[in-house]
DSSP file (Angstrom, degrees, kcal/mol; ACC not computed):
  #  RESIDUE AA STRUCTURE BP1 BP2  ACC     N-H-->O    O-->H-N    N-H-->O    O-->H-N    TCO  KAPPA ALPHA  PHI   PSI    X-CA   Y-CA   Z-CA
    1    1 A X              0   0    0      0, 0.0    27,-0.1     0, 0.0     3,-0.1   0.000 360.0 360.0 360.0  25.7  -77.3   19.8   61.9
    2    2 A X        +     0   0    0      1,-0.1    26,-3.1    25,-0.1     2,-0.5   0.689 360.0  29.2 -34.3 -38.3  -79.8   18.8   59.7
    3    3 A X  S    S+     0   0    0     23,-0.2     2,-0.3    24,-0.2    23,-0.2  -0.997  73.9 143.4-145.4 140.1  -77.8   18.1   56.6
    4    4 A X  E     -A   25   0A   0     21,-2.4    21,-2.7    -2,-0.5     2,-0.4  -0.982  42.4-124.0-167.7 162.3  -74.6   17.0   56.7
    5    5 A X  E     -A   24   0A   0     -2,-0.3     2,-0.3    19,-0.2    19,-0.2  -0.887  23.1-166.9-113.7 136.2  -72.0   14.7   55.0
    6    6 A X  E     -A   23   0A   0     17,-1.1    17,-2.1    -2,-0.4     2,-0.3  -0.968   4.4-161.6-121.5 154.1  -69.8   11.9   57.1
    7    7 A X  E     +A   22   0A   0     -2,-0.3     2,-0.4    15,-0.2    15,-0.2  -0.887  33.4  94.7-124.8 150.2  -66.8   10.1   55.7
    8    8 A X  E    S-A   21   0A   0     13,-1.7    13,-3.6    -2,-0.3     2,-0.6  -0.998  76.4 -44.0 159.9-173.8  -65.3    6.8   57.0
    9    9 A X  E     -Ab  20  47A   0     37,-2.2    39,-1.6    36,-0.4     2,-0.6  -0.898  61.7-147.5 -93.8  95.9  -65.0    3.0   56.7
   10   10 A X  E     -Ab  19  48A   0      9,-2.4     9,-1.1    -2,-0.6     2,-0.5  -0.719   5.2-143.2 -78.3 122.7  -68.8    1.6   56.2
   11   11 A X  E     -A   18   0A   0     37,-2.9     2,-0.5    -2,-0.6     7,-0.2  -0.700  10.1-168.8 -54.8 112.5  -70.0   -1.5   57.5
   12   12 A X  E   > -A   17   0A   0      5,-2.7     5,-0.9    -2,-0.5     4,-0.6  -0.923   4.2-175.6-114.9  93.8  -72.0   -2.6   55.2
   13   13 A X  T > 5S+     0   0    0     -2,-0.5     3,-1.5     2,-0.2    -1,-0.2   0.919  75.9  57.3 -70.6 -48.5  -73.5   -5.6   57.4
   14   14 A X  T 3 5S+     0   0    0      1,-0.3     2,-1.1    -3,-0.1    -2,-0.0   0.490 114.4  36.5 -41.8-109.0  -76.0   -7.1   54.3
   15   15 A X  T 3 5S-     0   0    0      1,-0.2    -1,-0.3    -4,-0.0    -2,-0.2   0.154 107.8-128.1 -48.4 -14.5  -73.3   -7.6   51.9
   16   16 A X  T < 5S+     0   0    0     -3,-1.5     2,-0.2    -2,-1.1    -1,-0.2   0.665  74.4 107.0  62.1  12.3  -70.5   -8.8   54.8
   17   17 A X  E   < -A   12   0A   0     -5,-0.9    -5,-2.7    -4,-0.1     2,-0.3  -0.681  57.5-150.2-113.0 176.5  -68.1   -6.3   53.5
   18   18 A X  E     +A   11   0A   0     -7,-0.2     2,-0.3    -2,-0.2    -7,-0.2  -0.955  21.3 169.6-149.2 145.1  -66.4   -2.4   54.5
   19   19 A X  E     -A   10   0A   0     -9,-1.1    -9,-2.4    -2,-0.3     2,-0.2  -0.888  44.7 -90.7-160.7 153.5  -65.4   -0.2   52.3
   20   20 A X  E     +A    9   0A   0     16,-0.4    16,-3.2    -2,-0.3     2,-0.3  -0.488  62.7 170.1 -96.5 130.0  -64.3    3.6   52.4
   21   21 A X  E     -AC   8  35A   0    -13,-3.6   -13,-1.7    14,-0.2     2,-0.5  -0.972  38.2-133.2-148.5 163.5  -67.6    5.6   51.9
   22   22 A X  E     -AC   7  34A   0     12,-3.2    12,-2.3    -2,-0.3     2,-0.5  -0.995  19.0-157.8-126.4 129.0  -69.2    9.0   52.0
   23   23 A X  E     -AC   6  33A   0    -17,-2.1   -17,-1.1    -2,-0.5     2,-0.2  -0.845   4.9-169.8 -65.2  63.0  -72.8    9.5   53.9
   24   24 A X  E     -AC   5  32A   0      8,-0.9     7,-3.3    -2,-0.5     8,-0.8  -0.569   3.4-174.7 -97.0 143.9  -74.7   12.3   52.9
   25   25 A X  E     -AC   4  30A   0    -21,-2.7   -21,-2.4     5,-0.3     2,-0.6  -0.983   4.7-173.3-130.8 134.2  -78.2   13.2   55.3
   26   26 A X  S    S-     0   0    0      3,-3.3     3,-0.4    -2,-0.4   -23,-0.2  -0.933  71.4  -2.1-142.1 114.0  -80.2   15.8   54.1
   27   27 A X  S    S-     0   0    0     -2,-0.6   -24,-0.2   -25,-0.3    -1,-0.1   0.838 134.3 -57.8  66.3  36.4  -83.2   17.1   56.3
   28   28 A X  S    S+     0   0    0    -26,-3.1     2,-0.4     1,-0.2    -1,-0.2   0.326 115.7 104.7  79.2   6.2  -82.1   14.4   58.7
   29   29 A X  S    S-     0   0    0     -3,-0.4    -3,-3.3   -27,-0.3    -1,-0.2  -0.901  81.5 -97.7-125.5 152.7  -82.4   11.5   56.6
   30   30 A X  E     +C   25   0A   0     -2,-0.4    -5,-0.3    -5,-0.2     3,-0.1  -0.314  46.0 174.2 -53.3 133.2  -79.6    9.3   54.8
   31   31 A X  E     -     0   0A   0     -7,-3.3     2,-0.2     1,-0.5    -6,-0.2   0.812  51.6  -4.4-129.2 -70.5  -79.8   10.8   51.7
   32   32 A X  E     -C   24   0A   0     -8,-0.8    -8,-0.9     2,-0.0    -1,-0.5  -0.911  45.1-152.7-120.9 168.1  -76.9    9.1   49.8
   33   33 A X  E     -C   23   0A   0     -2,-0.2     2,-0.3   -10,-0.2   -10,-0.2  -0.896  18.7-163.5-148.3 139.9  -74.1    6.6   50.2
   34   34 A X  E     -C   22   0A   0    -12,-2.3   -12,-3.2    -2,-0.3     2,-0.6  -0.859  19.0-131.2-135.8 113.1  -71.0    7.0   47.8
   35   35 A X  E     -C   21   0A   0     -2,-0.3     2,-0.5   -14,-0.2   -14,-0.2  -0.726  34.3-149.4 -48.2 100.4  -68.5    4.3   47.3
   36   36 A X        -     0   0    0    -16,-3.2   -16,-0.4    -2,-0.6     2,-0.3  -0.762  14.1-103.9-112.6 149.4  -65.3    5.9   47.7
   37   37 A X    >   -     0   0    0     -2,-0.5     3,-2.4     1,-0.1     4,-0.4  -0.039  32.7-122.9 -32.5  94.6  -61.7    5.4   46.3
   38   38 A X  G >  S+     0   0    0     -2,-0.3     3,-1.8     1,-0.2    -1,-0.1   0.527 116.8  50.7  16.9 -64.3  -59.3    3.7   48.9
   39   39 A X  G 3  S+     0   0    0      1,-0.3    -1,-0.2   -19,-0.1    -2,-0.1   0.585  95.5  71.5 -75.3  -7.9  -57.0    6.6   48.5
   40   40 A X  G <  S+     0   0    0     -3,-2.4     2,-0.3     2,-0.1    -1,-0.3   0.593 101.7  45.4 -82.5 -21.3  -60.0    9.2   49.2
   41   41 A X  S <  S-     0   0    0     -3,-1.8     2,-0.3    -4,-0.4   -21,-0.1  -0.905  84.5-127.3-141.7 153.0  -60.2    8.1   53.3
   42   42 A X    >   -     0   0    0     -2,-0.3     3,-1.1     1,-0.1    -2,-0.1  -0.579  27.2-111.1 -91.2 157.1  -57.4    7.7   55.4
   43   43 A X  T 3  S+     0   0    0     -2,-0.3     2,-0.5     1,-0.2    -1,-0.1   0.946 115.9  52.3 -60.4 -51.4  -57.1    4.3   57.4
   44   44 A X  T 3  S+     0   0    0      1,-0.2    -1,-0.2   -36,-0.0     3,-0.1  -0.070  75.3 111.5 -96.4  43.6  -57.7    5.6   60.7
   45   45 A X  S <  S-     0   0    0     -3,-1.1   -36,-0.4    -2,-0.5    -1,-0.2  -0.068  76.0-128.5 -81.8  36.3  -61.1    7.5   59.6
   46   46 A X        -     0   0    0    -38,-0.2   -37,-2.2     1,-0.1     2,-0.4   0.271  24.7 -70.9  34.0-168.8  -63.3    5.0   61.7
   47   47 A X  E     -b    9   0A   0    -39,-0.2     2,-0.5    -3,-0.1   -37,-0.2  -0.964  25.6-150.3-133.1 140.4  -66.0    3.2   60.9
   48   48 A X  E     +b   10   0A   0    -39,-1.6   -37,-2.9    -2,-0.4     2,-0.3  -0.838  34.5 161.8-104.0 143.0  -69.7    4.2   60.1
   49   49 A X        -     0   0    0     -2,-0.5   -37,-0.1   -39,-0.2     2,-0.1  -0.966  46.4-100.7-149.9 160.8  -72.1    1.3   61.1
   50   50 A X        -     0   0    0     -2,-0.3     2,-0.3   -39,-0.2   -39,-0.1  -0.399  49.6-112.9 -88.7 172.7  -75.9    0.9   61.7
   51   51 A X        -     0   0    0      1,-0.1    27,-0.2    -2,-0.1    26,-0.1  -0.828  31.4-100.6-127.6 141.5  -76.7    0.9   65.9
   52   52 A X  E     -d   78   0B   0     25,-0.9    27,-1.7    -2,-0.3     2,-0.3  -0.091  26.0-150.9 -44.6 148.3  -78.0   -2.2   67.9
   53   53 A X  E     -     0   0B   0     26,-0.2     2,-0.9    25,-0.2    28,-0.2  -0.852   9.6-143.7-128.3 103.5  -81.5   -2.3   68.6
   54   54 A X  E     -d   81   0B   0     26,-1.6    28,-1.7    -2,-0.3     3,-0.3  -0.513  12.6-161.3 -98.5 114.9  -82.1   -4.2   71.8
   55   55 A X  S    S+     0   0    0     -2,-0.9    -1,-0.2    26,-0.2    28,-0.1   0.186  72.7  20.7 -56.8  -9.4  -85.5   -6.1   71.1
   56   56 A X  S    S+     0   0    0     26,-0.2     2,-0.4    28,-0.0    -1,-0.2  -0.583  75.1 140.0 178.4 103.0  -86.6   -7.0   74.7
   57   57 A X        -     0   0    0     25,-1.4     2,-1.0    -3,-0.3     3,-0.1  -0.917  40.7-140.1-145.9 120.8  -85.2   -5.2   77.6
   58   58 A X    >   -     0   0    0     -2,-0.4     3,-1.0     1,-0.2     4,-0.3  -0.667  14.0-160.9 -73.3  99.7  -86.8   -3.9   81.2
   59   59 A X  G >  S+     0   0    0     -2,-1.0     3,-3.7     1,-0.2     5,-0.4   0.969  82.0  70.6 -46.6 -62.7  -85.3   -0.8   81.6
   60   60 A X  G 3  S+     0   0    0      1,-0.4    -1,-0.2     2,-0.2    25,-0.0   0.543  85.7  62.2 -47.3 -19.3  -86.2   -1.0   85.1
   61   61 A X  G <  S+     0   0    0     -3,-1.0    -1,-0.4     1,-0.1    -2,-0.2   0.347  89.8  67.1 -71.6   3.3  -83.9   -3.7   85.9
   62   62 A X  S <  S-     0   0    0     -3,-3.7    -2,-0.2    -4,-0.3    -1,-0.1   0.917 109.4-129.3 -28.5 -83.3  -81.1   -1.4   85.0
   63   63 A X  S    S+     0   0    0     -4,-0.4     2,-0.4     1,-0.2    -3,-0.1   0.195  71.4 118.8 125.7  17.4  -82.4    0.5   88.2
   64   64 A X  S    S-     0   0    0     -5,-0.4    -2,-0.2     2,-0.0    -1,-0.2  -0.883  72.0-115.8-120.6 161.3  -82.4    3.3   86.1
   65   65 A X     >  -     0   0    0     -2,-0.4     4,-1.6     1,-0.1    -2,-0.1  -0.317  47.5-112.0 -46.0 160.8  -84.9    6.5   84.2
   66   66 A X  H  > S+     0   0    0      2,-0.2     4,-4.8    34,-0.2    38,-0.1   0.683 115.1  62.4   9.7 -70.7  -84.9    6.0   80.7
   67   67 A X  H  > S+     0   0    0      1,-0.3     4,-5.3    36,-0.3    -1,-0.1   0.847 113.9  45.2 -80.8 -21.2  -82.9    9.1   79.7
   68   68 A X  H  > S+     0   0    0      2,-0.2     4,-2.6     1,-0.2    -1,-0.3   0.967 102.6  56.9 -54.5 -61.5  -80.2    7.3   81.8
   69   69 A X  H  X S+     0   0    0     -4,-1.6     4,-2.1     1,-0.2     5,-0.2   0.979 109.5  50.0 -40.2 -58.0  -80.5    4.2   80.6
   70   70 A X  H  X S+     0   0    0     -4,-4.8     4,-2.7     1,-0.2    -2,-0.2   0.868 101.5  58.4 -36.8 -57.2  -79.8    5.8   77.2
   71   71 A X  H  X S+     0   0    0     -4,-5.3     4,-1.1     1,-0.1    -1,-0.2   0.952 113.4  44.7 -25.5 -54.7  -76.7    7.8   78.3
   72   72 A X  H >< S+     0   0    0     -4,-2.6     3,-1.1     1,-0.2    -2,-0.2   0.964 115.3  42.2 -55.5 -64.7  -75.3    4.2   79.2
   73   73 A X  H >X>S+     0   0    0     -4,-2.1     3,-2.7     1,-0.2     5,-1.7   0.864 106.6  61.5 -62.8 -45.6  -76.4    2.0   76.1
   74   74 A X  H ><5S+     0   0    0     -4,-2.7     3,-1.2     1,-0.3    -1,-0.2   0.888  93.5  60.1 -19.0 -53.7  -75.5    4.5   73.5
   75   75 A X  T <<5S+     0   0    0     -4,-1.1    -1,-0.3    -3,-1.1    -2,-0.2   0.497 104.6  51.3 -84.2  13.1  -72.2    4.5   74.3
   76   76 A X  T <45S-     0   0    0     -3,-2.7    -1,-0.3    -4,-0.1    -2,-0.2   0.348 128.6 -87.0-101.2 -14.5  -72.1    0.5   73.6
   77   77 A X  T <<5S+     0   0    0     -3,-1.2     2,-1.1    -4,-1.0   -25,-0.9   0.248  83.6 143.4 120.5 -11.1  -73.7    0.9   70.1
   78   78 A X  E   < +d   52   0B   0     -5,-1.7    -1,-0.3   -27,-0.2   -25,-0.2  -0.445  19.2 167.5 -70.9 111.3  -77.2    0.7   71.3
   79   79 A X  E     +     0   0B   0    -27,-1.7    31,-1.0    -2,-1.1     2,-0.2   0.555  56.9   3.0 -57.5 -28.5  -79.9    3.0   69.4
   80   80 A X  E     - e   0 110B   0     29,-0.2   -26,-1.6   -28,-0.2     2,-0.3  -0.936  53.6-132.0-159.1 161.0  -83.0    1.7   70.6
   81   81 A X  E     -de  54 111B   0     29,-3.1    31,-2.5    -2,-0.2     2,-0.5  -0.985  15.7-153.1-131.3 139.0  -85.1   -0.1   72.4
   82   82 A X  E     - e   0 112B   0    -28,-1.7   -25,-1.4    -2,-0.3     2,-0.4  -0.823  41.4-166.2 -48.1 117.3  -88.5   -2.6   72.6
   83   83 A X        -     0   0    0     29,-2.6     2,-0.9    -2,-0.5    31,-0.5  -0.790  21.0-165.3-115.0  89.3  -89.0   -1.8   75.9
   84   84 A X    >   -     0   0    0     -2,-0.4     2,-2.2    29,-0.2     3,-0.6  -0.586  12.0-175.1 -64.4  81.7  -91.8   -4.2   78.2
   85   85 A X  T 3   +     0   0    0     -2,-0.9     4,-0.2    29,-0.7    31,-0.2  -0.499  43.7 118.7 -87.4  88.8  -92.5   -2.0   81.3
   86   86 A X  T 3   +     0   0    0     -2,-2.2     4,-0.4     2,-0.1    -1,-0.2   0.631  69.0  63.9-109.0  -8.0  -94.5   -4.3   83.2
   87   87 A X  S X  S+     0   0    0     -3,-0.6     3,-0.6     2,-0.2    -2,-0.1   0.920 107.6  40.3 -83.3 -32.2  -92.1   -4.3   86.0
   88   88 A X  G >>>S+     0   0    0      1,-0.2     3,-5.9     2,-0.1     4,-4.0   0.952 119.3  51.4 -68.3 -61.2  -92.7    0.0   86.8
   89   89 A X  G 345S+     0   0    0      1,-0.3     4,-0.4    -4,-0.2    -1,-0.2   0.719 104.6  53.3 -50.4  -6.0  -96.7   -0.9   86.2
   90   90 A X  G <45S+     0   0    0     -3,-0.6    38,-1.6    -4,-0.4    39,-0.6   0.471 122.5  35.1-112.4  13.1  -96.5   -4.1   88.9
   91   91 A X  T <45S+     0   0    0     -3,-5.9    -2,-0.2    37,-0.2    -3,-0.1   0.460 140.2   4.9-122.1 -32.7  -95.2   -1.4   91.2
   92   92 A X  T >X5S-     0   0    0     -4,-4.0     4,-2.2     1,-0.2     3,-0.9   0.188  89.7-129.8-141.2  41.5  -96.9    2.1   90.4
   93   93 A X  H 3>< -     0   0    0     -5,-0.6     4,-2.0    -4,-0.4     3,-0.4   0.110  66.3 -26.8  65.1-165.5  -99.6    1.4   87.8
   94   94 A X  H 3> S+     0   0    0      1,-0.2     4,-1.5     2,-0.2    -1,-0.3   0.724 127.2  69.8 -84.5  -1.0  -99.7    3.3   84.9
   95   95 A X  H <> S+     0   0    0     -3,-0.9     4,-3.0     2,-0.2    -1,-0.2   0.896 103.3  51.5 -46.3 -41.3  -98.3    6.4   86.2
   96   96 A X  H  X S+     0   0    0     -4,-2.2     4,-3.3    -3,-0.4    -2,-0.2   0.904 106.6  48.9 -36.0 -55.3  -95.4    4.5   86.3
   97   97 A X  H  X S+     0   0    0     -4,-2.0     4,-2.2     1,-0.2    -2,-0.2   0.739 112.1  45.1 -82.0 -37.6  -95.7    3.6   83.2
   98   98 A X  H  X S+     0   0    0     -4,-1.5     4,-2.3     2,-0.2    -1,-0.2   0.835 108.6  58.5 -28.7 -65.6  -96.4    7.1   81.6
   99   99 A X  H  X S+     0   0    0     -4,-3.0     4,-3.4    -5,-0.2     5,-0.2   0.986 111.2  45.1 -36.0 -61.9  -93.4    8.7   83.9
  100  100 A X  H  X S+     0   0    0     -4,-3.3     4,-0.7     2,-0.2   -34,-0.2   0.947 118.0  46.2 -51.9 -56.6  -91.1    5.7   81.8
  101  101 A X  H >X S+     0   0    0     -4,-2.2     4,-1.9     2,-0.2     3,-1.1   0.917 119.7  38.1 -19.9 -77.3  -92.9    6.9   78.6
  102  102 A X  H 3< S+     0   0    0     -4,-2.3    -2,-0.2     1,-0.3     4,-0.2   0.780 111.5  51.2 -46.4 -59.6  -92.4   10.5   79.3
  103  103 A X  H 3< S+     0   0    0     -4,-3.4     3,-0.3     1,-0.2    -1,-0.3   0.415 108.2  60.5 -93.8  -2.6  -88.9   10.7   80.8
  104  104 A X  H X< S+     0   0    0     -3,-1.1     3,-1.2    -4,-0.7     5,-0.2   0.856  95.1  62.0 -59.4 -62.1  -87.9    8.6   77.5
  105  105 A X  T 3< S+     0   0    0     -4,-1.9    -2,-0.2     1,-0.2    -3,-0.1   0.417  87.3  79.0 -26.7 -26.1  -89.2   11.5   75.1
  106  106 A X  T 3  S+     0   0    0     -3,-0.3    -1,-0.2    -4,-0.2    -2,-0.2   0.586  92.1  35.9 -99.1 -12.3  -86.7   13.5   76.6
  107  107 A X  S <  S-     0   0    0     -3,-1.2   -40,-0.0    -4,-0.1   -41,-0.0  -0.471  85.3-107.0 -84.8-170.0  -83.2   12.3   74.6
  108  108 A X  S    S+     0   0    0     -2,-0.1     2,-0.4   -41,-0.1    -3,-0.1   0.418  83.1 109.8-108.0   8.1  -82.8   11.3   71.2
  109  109 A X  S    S-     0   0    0     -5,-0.2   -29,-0.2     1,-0.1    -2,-0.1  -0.692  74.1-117.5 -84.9 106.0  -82.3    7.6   71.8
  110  110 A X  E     +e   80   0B   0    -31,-1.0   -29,-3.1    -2,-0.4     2,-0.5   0.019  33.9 177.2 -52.0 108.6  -85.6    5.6   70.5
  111  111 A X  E     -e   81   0B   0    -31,-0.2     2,-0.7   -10,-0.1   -29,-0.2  -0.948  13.9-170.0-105.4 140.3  -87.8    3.6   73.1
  112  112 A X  E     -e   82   0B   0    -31,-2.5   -29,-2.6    -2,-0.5     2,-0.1  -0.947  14.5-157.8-126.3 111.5  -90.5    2.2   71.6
  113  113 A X        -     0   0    0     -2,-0.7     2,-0.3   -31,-0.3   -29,-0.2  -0.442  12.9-164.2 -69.9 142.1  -92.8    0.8   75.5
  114  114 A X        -     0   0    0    -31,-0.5   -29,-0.7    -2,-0.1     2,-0.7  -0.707  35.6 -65.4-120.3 169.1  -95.1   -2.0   74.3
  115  115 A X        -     0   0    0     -2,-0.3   -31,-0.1   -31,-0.1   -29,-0.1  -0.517  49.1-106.1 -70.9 115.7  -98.0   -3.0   76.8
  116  116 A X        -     0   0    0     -2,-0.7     3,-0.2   -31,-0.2    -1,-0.1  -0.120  32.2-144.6 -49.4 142.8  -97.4   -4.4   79.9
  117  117 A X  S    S-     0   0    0      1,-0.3     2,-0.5    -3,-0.1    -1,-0.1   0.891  74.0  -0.3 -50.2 -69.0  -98.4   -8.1   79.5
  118  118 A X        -     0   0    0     14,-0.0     2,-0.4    12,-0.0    -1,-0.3  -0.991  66.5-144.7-153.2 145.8  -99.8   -9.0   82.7
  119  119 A X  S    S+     0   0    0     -2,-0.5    12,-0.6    12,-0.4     2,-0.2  -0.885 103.8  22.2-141.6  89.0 -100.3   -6.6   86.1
  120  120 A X  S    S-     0   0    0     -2,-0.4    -1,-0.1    10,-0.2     3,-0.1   0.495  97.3-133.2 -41.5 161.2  -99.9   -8.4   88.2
  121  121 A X  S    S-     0   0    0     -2,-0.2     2,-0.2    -3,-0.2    -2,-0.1   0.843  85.3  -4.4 -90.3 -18.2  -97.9  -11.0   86.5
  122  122 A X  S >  S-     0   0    0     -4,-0.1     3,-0.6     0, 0.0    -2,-0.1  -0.743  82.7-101.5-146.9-171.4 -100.1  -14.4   88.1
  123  123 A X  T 3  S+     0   0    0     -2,-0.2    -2,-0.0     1,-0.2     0, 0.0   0.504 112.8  73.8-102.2 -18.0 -102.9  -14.0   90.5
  124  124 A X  T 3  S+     0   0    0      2,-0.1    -1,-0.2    -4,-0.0     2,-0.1   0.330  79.3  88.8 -92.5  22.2 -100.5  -15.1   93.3
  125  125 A X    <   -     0   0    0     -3,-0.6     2,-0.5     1,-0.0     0, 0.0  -0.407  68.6-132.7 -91.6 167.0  -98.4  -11.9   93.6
  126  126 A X        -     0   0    0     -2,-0.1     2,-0.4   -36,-0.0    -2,-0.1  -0.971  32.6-174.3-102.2 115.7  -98.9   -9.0   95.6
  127  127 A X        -     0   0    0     -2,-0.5   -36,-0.2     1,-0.1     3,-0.1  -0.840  45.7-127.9-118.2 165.3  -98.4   -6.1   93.7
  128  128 A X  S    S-     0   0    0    -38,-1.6     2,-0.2    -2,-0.4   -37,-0.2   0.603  96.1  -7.6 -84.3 -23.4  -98.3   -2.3   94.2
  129  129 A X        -     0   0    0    -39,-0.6     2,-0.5   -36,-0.0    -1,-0.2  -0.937  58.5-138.0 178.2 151.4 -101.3   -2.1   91.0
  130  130 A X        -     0   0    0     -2,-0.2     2,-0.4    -3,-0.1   -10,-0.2  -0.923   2.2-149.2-133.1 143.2 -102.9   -3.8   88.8
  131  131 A X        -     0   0    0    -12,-0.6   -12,-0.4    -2,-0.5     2,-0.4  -0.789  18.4-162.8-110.7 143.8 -104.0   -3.3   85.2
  132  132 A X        -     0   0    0     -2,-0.4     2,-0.2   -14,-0.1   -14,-0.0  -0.859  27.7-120.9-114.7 138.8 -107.4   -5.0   83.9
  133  133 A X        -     0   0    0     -2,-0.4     2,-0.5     2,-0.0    -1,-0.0  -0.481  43.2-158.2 -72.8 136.4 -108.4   -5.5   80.3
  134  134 A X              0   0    0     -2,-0.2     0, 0.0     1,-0.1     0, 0.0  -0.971 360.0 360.0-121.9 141.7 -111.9   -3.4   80.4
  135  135 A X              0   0    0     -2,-0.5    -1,-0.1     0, 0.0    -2,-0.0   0.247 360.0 360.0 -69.5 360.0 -114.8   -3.9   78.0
């Protein structure tokens, strides 16, 4: 399902308008998009739209893996994520933080993990590990 054509009502969010369109992806990428006649899509063809990208979120306060999390968000419009695990690293180090990586890789829903900030998060926590800037 590499190349394929979709048909529908596109949101076109730049422009503020929606308009009956055809999608063509060819080798997995958007390829073209074709203005089409009214009469060319039926009213109740849906709507094609670009997917949410949530810009700062700890998966682990979900209380769920990754691939999980994904199941969930998808099905709300979400595509990806900035994801800030400092909360798995201030309990199991970077294994954690690898596992989160790792078990992410495994759907098709984008996380892009930045670097935990601070591990411990001040000096007065106890935490489960801690990560140190090393020379």
């Amino acid at each position: 399902m590499n190349s394929f054509t979709i048909r529908g009502n596109l949101v076109d969010i730049f422009n503020k308008e929606v308009f009956p369109a055809e999608v063509v992806v060819e080798n997995g990428k958007i390829a073209a998009i074709n203005k089409m006649t009214d009469s060319s899509i039926e009213n109740d063809a849906g709507y094609i739209l670009p997917g949410f990208i949530d810009a700062h979120v700890h998966i682990e306060s979900s209380m769920l893996i990754p691939s999980e999390f994904a199941r969930m968000a998808v099905v709300h419009g979400t595509v990806a994520t900035v994801s800030d695990p400092h909360e798995i690293a201030n309990v199991c180090g970077m294994e954690g933080v690898k596992y989160m990586i790792a078990n992410g890789k495994t759907v098709p829903f984008k996380f892009n993990f930045g670097a935990p900030s601070c591990v411990p998060a001040t000096i007065f926590e106890t935490a489960g590990a801690t990560l140190a800037y090393r020379r």
